[in-house]
N, C-alpha and C positions, 0 to 999 in steps of 0.2 A: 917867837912870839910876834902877833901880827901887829902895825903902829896902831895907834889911835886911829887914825886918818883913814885906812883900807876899811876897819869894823863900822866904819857908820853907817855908810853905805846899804850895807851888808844889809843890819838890821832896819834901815828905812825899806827896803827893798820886802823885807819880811812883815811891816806893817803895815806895805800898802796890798799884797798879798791876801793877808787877812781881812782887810777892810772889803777888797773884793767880792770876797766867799763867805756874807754871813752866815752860813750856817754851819761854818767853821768853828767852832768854838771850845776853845780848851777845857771849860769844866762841864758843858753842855751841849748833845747831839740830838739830831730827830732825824729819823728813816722816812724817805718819801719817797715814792717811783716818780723818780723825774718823767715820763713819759705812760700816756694813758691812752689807749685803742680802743675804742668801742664803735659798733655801729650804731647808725640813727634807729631811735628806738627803743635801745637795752637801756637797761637803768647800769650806772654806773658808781661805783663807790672810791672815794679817793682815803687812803688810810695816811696816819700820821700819829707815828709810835716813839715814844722820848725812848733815847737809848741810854741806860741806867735804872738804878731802882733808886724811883722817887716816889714818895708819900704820896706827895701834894704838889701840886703843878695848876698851871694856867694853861690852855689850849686856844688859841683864834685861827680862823680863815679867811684869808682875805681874797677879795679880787681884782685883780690887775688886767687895769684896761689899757688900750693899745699904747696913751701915752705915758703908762707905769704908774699910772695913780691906784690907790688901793684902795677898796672897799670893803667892808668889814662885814660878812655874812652871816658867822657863827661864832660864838664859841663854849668853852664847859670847862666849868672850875671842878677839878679833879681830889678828890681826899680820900685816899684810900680805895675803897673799894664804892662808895659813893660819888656818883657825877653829878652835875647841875648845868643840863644842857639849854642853851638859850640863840636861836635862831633871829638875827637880827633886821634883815630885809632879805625880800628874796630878788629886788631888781626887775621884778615884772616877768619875772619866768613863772612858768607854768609847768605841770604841778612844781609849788615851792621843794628848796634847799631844804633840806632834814638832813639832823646831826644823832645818829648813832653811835650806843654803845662809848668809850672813852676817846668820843674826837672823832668818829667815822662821818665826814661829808656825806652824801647820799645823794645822785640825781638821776629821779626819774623820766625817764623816757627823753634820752640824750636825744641836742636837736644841734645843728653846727650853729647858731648863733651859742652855745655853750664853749665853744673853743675859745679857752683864755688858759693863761697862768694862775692858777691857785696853789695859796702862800699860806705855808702851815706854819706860826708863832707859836713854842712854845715858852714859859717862864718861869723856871721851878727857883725860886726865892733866890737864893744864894748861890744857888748853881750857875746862878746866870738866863739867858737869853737864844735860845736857837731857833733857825728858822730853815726852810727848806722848800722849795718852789713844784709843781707837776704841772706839768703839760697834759691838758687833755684834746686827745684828737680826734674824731666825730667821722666816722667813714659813711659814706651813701651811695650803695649800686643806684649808676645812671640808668633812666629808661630806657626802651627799644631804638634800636639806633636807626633812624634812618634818613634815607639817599633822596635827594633833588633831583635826577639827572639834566643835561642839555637836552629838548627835544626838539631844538633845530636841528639844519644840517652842516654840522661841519666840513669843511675846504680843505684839501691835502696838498691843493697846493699855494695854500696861506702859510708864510714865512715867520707867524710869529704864534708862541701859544694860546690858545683861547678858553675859554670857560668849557669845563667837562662834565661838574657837576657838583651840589652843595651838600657835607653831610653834618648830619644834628645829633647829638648826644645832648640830651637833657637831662635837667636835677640829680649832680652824681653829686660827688664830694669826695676826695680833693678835686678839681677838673682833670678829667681822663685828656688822654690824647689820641689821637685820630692819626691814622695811619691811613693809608690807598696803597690798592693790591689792583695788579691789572692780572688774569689768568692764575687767581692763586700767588703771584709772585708778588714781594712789596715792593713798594714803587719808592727810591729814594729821591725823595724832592725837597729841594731847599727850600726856604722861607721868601730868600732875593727874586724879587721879579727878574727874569732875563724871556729870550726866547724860546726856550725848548722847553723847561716845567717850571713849577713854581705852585706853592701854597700859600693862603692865606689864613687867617686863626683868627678869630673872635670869641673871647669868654666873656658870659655875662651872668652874673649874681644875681639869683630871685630874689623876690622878698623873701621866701623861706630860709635865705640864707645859703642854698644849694645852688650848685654852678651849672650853668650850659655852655655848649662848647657846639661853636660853628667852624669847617673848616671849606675851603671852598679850594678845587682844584684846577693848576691850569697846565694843558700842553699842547704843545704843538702834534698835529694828529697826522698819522702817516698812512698806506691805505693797508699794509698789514694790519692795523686797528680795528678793520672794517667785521673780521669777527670775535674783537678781542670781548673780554666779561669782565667787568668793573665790580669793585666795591670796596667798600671803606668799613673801616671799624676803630671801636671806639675801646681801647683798654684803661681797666683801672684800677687803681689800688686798694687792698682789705687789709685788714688788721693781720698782727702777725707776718707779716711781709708777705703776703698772699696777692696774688691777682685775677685778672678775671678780665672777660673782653666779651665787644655783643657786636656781631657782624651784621653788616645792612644786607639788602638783597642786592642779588648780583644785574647790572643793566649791561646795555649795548648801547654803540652811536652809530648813528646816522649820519652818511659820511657821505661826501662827493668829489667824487676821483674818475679823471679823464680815462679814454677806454684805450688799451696798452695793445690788445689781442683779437681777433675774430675769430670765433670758430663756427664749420658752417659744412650740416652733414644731411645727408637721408634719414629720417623718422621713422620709415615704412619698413614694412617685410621687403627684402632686398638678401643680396646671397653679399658673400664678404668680396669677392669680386666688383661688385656695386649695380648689379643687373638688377633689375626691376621688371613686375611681367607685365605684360603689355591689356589694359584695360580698370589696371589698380589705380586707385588715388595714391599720390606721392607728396607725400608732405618735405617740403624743405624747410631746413631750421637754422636760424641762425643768430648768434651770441655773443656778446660782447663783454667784457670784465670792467666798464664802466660803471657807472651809479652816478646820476641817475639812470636809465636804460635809456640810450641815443636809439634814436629815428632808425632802421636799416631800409636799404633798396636792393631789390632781387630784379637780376638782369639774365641775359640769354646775348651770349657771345655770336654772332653769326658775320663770319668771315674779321675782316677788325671792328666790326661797328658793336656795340653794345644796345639790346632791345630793353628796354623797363618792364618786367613785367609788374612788379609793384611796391609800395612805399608805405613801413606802417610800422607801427612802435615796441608790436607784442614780438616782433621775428620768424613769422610763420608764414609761409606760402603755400599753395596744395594746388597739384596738378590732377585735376579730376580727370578718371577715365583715361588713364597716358595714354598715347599710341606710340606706335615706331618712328612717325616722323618728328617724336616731338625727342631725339636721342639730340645728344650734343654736351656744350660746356655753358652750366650756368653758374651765375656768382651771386654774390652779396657784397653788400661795403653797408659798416657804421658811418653815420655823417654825427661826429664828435669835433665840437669845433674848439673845445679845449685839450685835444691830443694832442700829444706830441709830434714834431714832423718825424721824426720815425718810428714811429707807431702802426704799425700793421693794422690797416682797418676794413682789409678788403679779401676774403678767397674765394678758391673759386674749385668746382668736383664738375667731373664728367658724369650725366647720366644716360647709362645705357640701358635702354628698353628691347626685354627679351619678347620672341611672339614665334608661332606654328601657325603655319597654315593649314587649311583642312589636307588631310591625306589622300593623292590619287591612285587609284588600284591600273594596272594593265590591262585586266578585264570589268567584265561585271560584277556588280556582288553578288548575283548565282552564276555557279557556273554548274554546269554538266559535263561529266566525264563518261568515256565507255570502263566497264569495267575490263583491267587491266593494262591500262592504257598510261599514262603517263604526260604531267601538266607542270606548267614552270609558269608564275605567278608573281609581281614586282609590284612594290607598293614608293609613293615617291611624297617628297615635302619638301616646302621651302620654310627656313625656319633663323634664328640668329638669338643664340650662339647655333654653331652646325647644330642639328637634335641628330641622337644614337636611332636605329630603325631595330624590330624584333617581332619576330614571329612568335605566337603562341595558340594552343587549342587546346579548351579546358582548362586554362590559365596555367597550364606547364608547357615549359620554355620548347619550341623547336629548333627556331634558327637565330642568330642574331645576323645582322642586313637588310637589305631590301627585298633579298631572291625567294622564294620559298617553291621548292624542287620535288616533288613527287612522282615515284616510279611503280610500277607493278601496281598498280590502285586496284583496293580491296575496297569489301562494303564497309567494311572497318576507319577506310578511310574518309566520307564522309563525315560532315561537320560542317562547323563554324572554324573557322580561322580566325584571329584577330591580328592584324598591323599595329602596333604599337609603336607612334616617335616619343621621345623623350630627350630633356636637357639635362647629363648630369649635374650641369654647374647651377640649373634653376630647379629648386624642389617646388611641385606639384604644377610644373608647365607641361600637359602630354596632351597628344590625342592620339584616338584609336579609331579604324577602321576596321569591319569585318566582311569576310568571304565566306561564302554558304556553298561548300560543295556540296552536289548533289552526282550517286555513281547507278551509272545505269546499265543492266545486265539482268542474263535469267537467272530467276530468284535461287536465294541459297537456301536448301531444306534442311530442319533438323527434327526427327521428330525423337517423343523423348521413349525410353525404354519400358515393356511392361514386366509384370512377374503375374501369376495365380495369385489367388487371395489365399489359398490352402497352405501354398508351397510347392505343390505337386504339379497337377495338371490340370487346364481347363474343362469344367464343366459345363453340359450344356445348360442356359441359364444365366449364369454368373455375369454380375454387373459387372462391367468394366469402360474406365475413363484414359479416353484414347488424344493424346496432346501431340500437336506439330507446331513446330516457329520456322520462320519464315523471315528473308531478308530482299530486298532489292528495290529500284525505282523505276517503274513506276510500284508504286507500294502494290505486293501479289494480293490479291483473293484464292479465298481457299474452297475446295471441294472438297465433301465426303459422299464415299461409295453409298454408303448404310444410311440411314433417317435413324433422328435421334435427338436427344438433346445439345445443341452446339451454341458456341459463344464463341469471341474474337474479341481479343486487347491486344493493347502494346503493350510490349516486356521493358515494367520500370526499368531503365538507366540500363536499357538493352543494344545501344547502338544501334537504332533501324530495325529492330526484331519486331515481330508480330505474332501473338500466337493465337492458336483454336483449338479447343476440345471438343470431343465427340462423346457422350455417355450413353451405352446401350446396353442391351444383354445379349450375351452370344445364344448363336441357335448352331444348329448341325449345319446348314447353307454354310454358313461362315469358319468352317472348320476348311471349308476347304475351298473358296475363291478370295478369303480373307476379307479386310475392308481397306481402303487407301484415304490416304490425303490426298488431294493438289494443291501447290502453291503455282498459279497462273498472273502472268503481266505478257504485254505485247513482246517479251524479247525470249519466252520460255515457257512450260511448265513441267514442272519436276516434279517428280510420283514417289509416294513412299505405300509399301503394302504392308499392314499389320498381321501376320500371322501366329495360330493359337494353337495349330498341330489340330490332334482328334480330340472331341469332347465326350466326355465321360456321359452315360447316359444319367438320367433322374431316377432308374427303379427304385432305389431303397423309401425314396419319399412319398413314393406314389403306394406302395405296400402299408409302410406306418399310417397313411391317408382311409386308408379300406379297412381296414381293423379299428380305426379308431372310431368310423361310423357305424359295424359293424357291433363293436361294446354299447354304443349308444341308442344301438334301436333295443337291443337285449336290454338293458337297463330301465327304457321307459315302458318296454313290455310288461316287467315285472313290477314298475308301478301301478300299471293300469289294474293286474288282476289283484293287488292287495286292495285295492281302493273298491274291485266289485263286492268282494269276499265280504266288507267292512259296512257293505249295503245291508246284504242278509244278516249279517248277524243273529243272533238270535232265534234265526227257523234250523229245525231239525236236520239234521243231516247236509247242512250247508258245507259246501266246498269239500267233503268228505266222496271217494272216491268210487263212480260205481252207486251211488247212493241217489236216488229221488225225493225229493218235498213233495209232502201232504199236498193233496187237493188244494 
């Protein structure tokens, strides 16, 4: 058994417990959601239910303002299945406090000046006294969030953090907070000023009762930064433990950072070697990893002194019309006078300028040959890079070098020759030079073959087209034995050919001294004789010829006497044989 002295305690301890928690009470309970979510806008109802069956009860609500004093808004005497609801001030809220149903609070179109503790008093006679308190708590999506940036230029090599940029979440409820992501990534940044980041936070209360939220950023900016993407965003709480974020748009800074690097090349068509052809524009470029973009100067090395050739901000130079003497080593240098002393600010490339000179032949570009005779021909150039030399005629390959050797010369060998130089290392650096030979000799004859038109054998009569070609220089002329009709071309894509036809008709003479071509020039003339053998005579057509005029006079003979007969008519004994007409 415990003393006197340990139980007092005990139960002081139990009644100040109770006094704590009124709505703790031994013969009377009330149900109330301690805690109420709504957003700005929904209408919201707060319930308060006696736990027990009572007849008859008393219901109040009151409201408790921030320093716990109560206000009495509503309340409804309860008998059964009858209420008597009586709404008492509504505090200057809009639309007013309405009490439904047995004790249901009722607020329209929740607004966060509605966030208080409302206190549900029940009093059911002898039951006693209970009460029970709810929180209501008012949520509001903040507007579109957005970014202030810095549009100056920041310093990278300023030692302390600076302003990056200011972001605004407006009319949310509760106040969101404001994060910073550089690249996607968040940025953890304390609240403490120091040198390297830091944030600052200002919320401010509208009249509406809705919070805004400034948060402003600072760091120290480094020149990796210079294409970093910034943004902030602003998350916030919903009902239900829900949340929700609204991202600003993403910016850049503008930064200045000393130049670390040169780089400094040819622009132009150029081979990977770094030759360049000689009469191009050559642009020279040169760059620096600076910001702002430093001054460069473009020079020309000759022997130790350095030539200027120019000074200008954008980094471009352009050598019009290069020649050969303009090869050598030129440079660039950034003039950055916040580099570092070891900072590379200055290189320098060799340009070499490719060039041909025109091509000299050993002879003329015509030459003349005897036919079958043999000629050796050398073509020459100065050039840098060395250029390759090649021979070709009709653009298939003869020789590669300079030599080009011919022996046993045919008419066939005549032409055009072309010398070709060329740079494999420069594409499209050539020239070409051509040779016209010209081969001289008694002409070459061919003449072409005949057949009968029958099959058989020649007749006398019979047209026939008599063709000779011809080759050599001086270009032959042609003779024919016979008169007739003749003509003379060149034979398309003939090599030197020339041809003539003769079209006549054979007589019996020609059976037997034939007819010829000549193909004649001062070095020849070569004879071809056409022969036809014996010609068949013409009788058979000369017979069908005599008969056929023969049926023709018989025929209109026999017209004549129907047409006399068809006079008389009519008189006695007309046409009738042996017979005379009447007086």
């Amino acid at each position: 058994m415990e003393p006197p002295g340990a139980r007092a305690p005990r139960l002081l301890l139990l009644a100040l417990l109770l006094g704590a928690h009124p709505g703790v009470q031994a013969a009377m309970q009330v149900s109330v959601a301690p805690l109420v979510e709504v957003m700005r806008g929904e209408t919201v109802t707060l319930d308060c239910t006696p736990l027990g069956d009572y007849s008859q009860y008393q219901l109040k609500w009151f409201l408790a303002d921030r320093s716990g004093t109560r206000h009495l808004l509503a309340e409804a005497q309860v008998q059964g299945s009858e209420v008597q609801a009586r709404v008492h001030a509504s505090r200057g809220r809009s639309p007013p406090y309405q009490l439904q149903g047995q004790g249901h609070l009722v607020l329209v179109e929740a607004q966060v000046k509605d966030e208080r503790d409302y206190v549900c008093v029940v009093t059911a006679g002898a039951a006693g006294t209970a009460e029970a308190t709810a929180k209501l708590q008012v949520f509001a999506k903040p507007e579109t969030t957005d970014v202030s940036p810095n549009l100056g230029t920041l310093s990278v090599m300023d030692d302390s953090a600076q302003e990056i940029a200011t972001c605004h979440s407006r009319n949310g409820n509760p106040a969101p907070q404001i994060k910073w992501y550089r690249n996607g990534q968040p940025l953890q940044v304390p609240m403490e000023v120091n040198s390297n980041s830091y944030m600052t936070s200002r919320t401010v209360r509208e009249a509406s009762g809705l919070q805004s939220l400034t948060s402003t950023l600072y760091l120290r900016v480094h020149k990796e930064d210079r294409d970093a993407r910034f943004h902030c965003s602003a998350h916030y709480r919903l009902p239900r433990g829900q949340h929700g974020h609204l991202d600003s748009q993403a910016f850049g800074l503008t930064l200045h950072y000393p130049t670390e690097h040169v780089q400094f090349w040819v622009d132009s068509a150029s081979t990977t070697e770094g030759w360049v052809r000689e009469g191009d524009s050559v642009q020279l470029v040169c760059r620096g990893d600076g910001n702002p973009t430093p001054e460069f100067t473009f020079y020309r090395l000759q022997g130790q002194e350095e030539k200027t050739l120019s000074t200008n901000l954008h980094g471009n130079f352009t050598l019009e019309a290069v020649q050969r003497n303009q090869s050598g080593t030129y440079g660039c240098r950034a003039l950055d006078y916040d580099a570092a002393e070891e900072a590379e600010l200055s290189q320098t490339l060799g340009l070499r300028v490719a060039y041909l000179d025109p091509i000299e032949l050993s002879s003329k570009e015509e030459l003349t040959v005897t036919l079958g005779s043999s000629v050796t021909v050398t073509c020459s150039v100065q050039g840098r890079p060395a250029p390759a030399l090649r021979w070709t005629k009709d653009a298939a390959p003869l020789a590669d070098g300079p030599t080009l050797s011919l022996s046993s010369i045919t008419f066939s060998s005549a032409g055009t020759y072309v010398c070709e130089a060329y740079t494999p290392t420069v594409p499209l650096l050539s020239r070409t030079r051509a040779l016209k030979l010209l081969v001289e000799g008694v002409p070459e004859l061919m003449p072409e073959k005949i057949q009968p038109q029958s099959g058989g054998s020649w007749r006398e009569g019979d047209e026939v087209r008599l063709v000779c070609s011809a080759r050599g220089y001086p270009e032959p002329k042609f003779i024919w034995s016979e008169k007739g009709e003749s003509s003379t071309e060149p034979v398309p894509g003939g090599q030197g050919w020339v041809r003539s036809s003769l079209t006549l008709k054979l007589t019996s003479a020609m059976s037997q001294r034939g007819v010829f071509c000549e193909a004649s020039n001062p070095h020849g003339s070569p004879r071809h004789v056409f022969h036809f053998g014996h010609l068949a005579p013409q009788t058979s057509q000369a017979g069908v010829a005599v008969m056929a005029v023969a049926v023709s006079v018989g025929l209109l003979l026999l017209v004549v006497a129907a047409f006399y007969c068809m006079r008389r008519k009519g008189r006695p004994g007309c046409c009738r044989k042996g017979e005379k007409g009447a007086p």
